[in-house]
C-alpha positions as CSV (number, residue, x, y, z in Angstrom):
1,X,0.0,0.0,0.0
2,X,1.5,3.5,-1.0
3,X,0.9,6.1,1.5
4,X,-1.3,8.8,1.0
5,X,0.2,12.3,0.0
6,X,-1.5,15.3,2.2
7,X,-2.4,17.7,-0.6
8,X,-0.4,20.6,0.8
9,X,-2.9,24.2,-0.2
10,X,-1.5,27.5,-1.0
11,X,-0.5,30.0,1.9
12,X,-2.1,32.9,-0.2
13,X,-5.8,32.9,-0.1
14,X,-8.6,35.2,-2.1
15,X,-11.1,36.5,-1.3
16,X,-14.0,38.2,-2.7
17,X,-15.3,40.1,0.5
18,X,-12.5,41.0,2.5
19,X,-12.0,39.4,5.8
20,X,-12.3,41.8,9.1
21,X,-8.6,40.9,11.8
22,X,-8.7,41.5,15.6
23,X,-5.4,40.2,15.8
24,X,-5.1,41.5,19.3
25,X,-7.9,38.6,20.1
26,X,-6.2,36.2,17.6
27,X,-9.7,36.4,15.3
28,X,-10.8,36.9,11.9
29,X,-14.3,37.5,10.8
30,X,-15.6,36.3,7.6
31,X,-18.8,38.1,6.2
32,X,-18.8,36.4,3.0
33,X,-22.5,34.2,3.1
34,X,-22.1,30.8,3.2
35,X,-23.4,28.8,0.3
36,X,-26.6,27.0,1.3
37,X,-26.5,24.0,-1.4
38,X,-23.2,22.8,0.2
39,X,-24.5,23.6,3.7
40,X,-28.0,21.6,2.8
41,X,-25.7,18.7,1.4
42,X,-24.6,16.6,4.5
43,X,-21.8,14.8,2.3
44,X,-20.0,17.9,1.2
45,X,-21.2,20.0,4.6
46,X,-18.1,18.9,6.8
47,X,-15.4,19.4,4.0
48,X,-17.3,23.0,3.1
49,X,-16.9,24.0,6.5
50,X,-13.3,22.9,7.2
51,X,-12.5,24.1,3.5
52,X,-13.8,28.1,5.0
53,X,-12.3,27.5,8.1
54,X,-9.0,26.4,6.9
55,X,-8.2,29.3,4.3
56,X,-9.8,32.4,7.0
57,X,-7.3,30.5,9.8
58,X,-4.5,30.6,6.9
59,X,-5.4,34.5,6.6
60,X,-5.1,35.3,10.4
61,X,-1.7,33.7,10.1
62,X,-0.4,35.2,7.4
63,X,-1.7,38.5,9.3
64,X,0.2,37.7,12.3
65,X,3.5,36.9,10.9
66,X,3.1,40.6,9.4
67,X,3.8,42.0,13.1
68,X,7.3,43.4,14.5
69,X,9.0,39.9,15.8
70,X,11.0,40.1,18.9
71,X,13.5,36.9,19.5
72,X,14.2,35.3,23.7
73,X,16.8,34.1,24.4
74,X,15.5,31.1,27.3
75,X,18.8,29.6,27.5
76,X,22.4,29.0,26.0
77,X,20.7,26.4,23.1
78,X,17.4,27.9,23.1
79,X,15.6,31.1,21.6
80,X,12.0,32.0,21.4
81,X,10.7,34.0,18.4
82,X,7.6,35.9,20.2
83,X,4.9,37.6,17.9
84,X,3.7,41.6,19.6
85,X,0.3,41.5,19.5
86,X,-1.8,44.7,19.1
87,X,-4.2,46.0,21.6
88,X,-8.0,44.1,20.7
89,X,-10.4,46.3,19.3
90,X,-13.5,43.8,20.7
91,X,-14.3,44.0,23.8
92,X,-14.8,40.4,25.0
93,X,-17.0,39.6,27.6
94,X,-16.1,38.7,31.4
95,X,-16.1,34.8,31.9
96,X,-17.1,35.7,35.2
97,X,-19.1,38.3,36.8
98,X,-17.4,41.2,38.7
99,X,-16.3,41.0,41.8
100,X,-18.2,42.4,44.8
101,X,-16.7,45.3,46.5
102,X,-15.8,44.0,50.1
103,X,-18.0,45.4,53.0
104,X,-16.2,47.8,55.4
105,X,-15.2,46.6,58.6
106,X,-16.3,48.3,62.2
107,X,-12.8,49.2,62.4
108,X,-12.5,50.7,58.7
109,X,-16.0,52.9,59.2
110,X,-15.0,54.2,62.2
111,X,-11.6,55.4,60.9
112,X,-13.1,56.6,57.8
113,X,-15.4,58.8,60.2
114,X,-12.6,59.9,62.4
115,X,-9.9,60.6,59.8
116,X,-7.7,58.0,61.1
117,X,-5.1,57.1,58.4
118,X,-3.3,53.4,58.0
119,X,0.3,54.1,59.1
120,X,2.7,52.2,56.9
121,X,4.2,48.9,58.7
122,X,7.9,49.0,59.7
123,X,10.3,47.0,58.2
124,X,11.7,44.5,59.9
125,X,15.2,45.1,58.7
126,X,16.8,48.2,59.3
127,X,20.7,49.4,56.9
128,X,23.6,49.3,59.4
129,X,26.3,51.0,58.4
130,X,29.0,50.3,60.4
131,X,28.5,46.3,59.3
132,X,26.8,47.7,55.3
133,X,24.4,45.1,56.0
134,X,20.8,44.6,56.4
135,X,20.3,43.7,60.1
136,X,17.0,42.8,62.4
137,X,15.5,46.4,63.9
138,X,14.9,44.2,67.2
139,X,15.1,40.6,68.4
140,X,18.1,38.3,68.3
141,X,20.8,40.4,66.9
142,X,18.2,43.6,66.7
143,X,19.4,47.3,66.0
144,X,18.0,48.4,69.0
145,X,20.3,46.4,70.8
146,X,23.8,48.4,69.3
147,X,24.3,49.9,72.5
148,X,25.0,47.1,74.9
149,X,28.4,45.6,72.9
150,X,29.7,49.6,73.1
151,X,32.4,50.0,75.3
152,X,32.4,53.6,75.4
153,X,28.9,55.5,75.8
154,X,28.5,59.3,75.5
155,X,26.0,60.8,78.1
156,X,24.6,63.9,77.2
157,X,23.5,66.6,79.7
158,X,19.8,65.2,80.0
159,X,21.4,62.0,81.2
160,X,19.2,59.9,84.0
161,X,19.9,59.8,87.3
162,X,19.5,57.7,90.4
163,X,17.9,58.9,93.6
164,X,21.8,59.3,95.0
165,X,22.5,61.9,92.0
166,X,24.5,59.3,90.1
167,X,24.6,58.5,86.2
168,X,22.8,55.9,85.0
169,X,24.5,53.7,82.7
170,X,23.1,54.4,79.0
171,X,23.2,50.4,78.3
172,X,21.4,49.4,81.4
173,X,18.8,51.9,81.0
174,X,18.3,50.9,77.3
175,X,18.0,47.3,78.5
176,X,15.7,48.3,81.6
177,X,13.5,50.5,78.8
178,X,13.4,47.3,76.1
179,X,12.6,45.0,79.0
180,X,9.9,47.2,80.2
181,X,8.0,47.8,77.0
182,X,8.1,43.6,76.7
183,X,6.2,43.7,79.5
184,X,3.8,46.3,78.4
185,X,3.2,44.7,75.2
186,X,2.6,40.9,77.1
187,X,-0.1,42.6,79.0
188,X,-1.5,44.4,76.6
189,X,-1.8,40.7,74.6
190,X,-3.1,39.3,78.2
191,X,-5.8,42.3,78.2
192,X,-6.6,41.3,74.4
193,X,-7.3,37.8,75.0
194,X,-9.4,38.4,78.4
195,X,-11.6,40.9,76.2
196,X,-12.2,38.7,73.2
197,X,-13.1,35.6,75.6
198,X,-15.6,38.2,77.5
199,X,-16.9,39.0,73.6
200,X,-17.6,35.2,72.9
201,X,-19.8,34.9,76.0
Protein backbone atom coordinates (compact mmCIF):
# COMPACT_ATOMS: atom_id res chain seq x y z
CA UNK A 1 0.00 0.00 0.00
CA UNK A 2 1.54 3.53 -1.04
CA UNK A 3 0.86 6.13 1.45
CA UNK A 4 -1.25 8.77 0.99
CA UNK A 5 0.20 12.26 -0.02
CA UNK A 6 -1.53 15.32 2.17
CA UNK A 7 -2.38 17.73 -0.59
CA UNK A 8 -0.41 20.56 0.78
CA UNK A 9 -2.88 24.16 -0.15
CA UNK A 10 -1.51 27.47 -0.99
CA UNK A 11 -0.48 30.04 1.88
CA UNK A 12 -2.08 32.88 -0.19
CA UNK A 13 -5.80 32.91 -0.07
CA UNK A 14 -8.55 35.17 -2.11
CA UNK A 15 -11.09 36.47 -1.28
CA UNK A 16 -14.05 38.15 -2.68
CA UNK A 17 -15.25 40.07 0.49
CA UNK A 18 -12.48 41.01 2.47
CA UNK A 19 -11.97 39.44 5.75
CA UNK A 20 -12.25 41.84 9.09
CA UNK A 21 -8.55 40.91 11.81
CA UNK A 22 -8.75 41.54 15.63
CA UNK A 23 -5.38 40.24 15.79
CA UNK A 24 -5.08 41.48 19.33
CA UNK A 25 -7.89 38.62 20.05
CA UNK A 26 -6.24 36.22 17.65
CA UNK A 27 -9.70 36.45 15.30
CA UNK A 28 -10.78 36.87 11.85
CA UNK A 29 -14.27 37.52 10.83
CA UNK A 30 -15.60 36.25 7.64
CA UNK A 31 -18.75 38.12 6.23
CA UNK A 32 -18.81 36.38 2.98
CA UNK A 33 -22.49 34.20 3.13
CA UNK A 34 -22.12 30.77 3.23
CA UNK A 35 -23.36 28.82 0.30
CA UNK A 36 -26.64 26.96 1.35
CA UNK A 37 -26.48 23.95 -1.38
CA UNK A 38 -23.21 22.79 0.19
CA UNK A 39 -24.47 23.56 3.71
CA UNK A 40 -27.98 21.63 2.83
CA UNK A 41 -25.67 18.71 1.44
CA UNK A 42 -24.62 16.57 4.46
CA UNK A 43 -21.75 14.85 2.29
CA UNK A 44 -20.03 17.94 1.24
CA UNK A 45 -21.20 20.01 4.57
CA UNK A 46 -18.14 18.87 6.81
CA UNK A 47 -15.42 19.39 4.02
CA UNK A 48 -17.31 22.97 3.09
CA UNK A 49 -16.94 24.04 6.46
CA UNK A 50 -13.27 22.88 7.17
CA UNK A 51 -12.50 24.11 3.53
CA UNK A 52 -13.81 28.10 4.95
CA UNK A 53 -12.29 27.48 8.05
CA UNK A 54 -9.04 26.37 6.91
CA UNK A 55 -8.16 29.32 4.31
CA UNK A 56 -9.78 32.39 6.96
CA UNK A 57 -7.28 30.53 9.82
CA UNK A 58 -4.46 30.63 6.94
CA UNK A 59 -5.36 34.49 6.65
CA UNK A 60 -5.11 35.33 10.45
CA UNK A 61 -1.74 33.69 10.09
CA UNK A 62 -0.42 35.17 7.38
CA UNK A 63 -1.66 38.50 9.30
CA UNK A 64 0.19 37.75 12.32
CA UNK A 65 3.53 36.87 10.92
CA UNK A 66 3.14 40.56 9.43
CA UNK A 67 3.82 42.02 13.09
CA UNK A 68 7.31 43.43 14.49
CA UNK A 69 8.97 39.93 15.80
CA UNK A 70 10.99 40.14 18.90
CA UNK A 71 13.54 36.93 19.55
CA UNK A 72 14.18 35.34 23.67
CA UNK A 73 16.83 34.14 24.40
CA UNK A 74 15.53 31.06 27.28
CA UNK A 75 18.81 29.58 27.47
CA UNK A 76 22.36 29.02 25.99
CA UNK A 77 20.74 26.37 23.10
CA UNK A 78 17.38 27.93 23.14
CA UNK A 79 15.63 31.06 21.58
CA UNK A 80 11.99 31.96 21.44
CA UNK A 81 10.73 34.03 18.41
CA UNK A 82 7.59 35.91 20.24
CA UNK A 83 4.92 37.60 17.86
CA UNK A 84 3.73 41.56 19.65
CA UNK A 85 0.28 41.53 19.46
CA UNK A 86 -1.80 44.69 19.15
CA UNK A 87 -4.23 46.04 21.56
CA UNK A 88 -7.98 44.12 20.73
CA UNK A 89 -10.37 46.31 19.29
CA UNK A 90 -13.49 43.76 20.70
CA UNK A 91 -14.27 44.03 23.85
CA UNK A 92 -14.85 40.40 25.01
CA UNK A 93 -17.05 39.58 27.57
CA UNK A 94 -16.11 38.66 31.37
CA UNK A 95 -16.10 34.79 31.92
CA UNK A 96 -17.09 35.66 35.25
CA UNK A 97 -19.05 38.29 36.78
CA UNK A 98 -17.37 41.23 38.65
CA UNK A 99 -16.31 41.01 41.84
CA UNK A 100 -18.24 42.45 44.75
CA UNK A 101 -16.70 45.28 46.55
CA UNK A 102 -15.81 43.95 50.14
CA UNK A 103 -18.02 45.36 52.96
CA UNK A 104 -16.16 47.77 55.45
CA UNK A 105 -15.19 46.55 58.64
CA UNK A 106 -16.27 48.27 62.18
CA UNK A 107 -12.77 49.24 62.38
CA UNK A 108 -12.52 50.66 58.67
CA UNK A 109 -15.97 52.85 59.15
CA UNK A 110 -15.02 54.20 62.22
CA UNK A 111 -11.60 55.39 60.90
CA UNK A 112 -13.06 56.63 57.77
CA UNK A 113 -15.41 58.78 60.18
CA UNK A 114 -12.58 59.88 62.38
CA UNK A 115 -9.86 60.58 59.80
CA UNK A 116 -7.66 57.99 61.06
CA UNK A 117 -5.10 57.12 58.43
CA UNK A 118 -3.34 53.44 57.99
CA UNK A 119 0.25 54.07 59.14
CA UNK A 120 2.72 52.16 56.94
CA UNK A 121 4.15 48.87 58.66
CA UNK A 122 7.90 48.98 59.72
CA UNK A 123 10.35 47.04 58.15
CA UNK A 124 11.65 44.47 59.92
CA UNK A 125 15.21 45.12 58.69
CA UNK A 126 16.85 48.24 59.29
CA UNK A 127 20.67 49.36 56.93
CA UNK A 128 23.59 49.32 59.44
CA UNK A 129 26.35 51.00 58.37
CA UNK A 130 29.00 50.25 60.41
CA UNK A 131 28.55 46.34 59.31
CA UNK A 132 26.75 47.70 55.31
CA UNK A 133 24.40 45.08 55.97
CA UNK A 134 20.83 44.61 56.38
CA UNK A 135 20.33 43.70 60.11
CA UNK A 136 16.98 42.82 62.37
CA UNK A 137 15.51 46.39 63.86
CA UNK A 138 14.89 44.23 67.19
CA UNK A 139 15.06 40.59 68.37
CA UNK A 140 18.10 38.32 68.31
CA UNK A 141 20.77 40.43 66.92
CA UNK A 142 18.23 43.64 66.75
CA UNK A 143 19.42 47.28 65.97
CA UNK A 144 18.00 48.39 69.04
CA UNK A 145 20.33 46.43 70.84
CA UNK A 146 23.77 48.41 69.32
CA UNK A 147 24.27 49.92 72.50
CA UNK A 148 25.03 47.05 74.86
CA UNK A 149 28.44 45.58 72.93
CA UNK A 150 29.71 49.62 73.08
CA UNK A 151 32.39 49.97 75.34
CA UNK A 152 32.43 53.60 75.36
CA UNK A 153 28.91 55.48 75.83
CA UNK A 154 28.45 59.32 75.48
CA UNK A 155 26.05 60.76 78.07
CA UNK A 156 24.56 63.87 77.22
CA UNK A 157 23.46 66.64 79.71
CA UNK A 158 19.80 65.21 79.97
CA UNK A 159 21.36 62.03 81.24
CA UNK A 160 19.20 59.91 83.96
CA UNK A 161 19.94 59.81 87.26
CA UNK A 162 19.51 57.71 90.35
CA UNK A 163 17.95 58.89 93.58
CA UNK A 164 21.79 59.25 94.99
CA UNK A 165 22.47 61.92 91.99
CA UNK A 166 24.48 59.28 90.08
CA UNK A 167 24.62 58.47 86.18
CA UNK A 168 22.76 55.86 84.96
CA UNK A 169 24.46 53.65 82.70
CA UNK A 170 23.05 54.42 78.99
CA UNK A 171 23.25 50.42 78.33
CA UNK A 172 21.38 49.42 81.39
CA UNK A 173 18.83 51.95 81.00
CA UNK A 174 18.27 50.94 77.27
CA UNK A 175 17.99 47.26 78.47
CA UNK A 176 15.72 48.34 81.57
CA UNK A 177 13.50 50.47 78.76
CA UNK A 178 13.37 47.29 76.09
CA UNK A 179 12.62 44.99 78.99
CA UNK A 180 9.87 47.20 80.22
CA UNK A 181 7.98 47.77 76.97
CA UNK A 182 8.06 43.56 76.75
CA UNK A 183 6.24 43.73 79.50
CA UNK A 184 3.83 46.25 78.45
CA UNK A 185 3.23 44.66 75.22
CA UNK A 186 2.60 40.91 77.08
CA UNK A 187 -0.06 42.65 79.04
CA UNK A 188 -1.45 44.39 76.65
CA UNK A 189 -1.77 40.70 74.59
CA UNK A 190 -3.06 39.26 78.19
CA UNK A 191 -5.78 42.26 78.15
CA UNK A 192 -6.59 41.27 74.39
CA UNK A 193 -7.27 37.77 75.01
CA UNK A 194 -9.45 38.38 78.42
CA UNK A 195 -11.61 40.89 76.20
CA UNK A 196 -12.18 38.68 73.19
CA UNK A 197 -13.12 35.62 75.59
CA UNK A 198 -15.57 38.20 77.51
CA UNK A 199 -16.86 39.01 73.57
CA UNK A 200 -17.57 35.23 72.85
CA UNK A 201 -19.75 34.94 76.00
Amino acid sequence: MGEEKTELKPATVQKTIPVEYDTGNLAVYDPAPLDATKISDASAKESYLKSITRDNVQLLINQVLSLPLTNKKIDEQTNMTLVELPEPIYQLPREKSLPKEKEKTKWEKFAEKKGISKKEKRSRKVYDEASGEWVNRWGYKGKNKDMDDQWLVEVDDQAKTTDDGEDIDPRKLNRMERKKLVKKNMLQQKRNRLNGDADKE
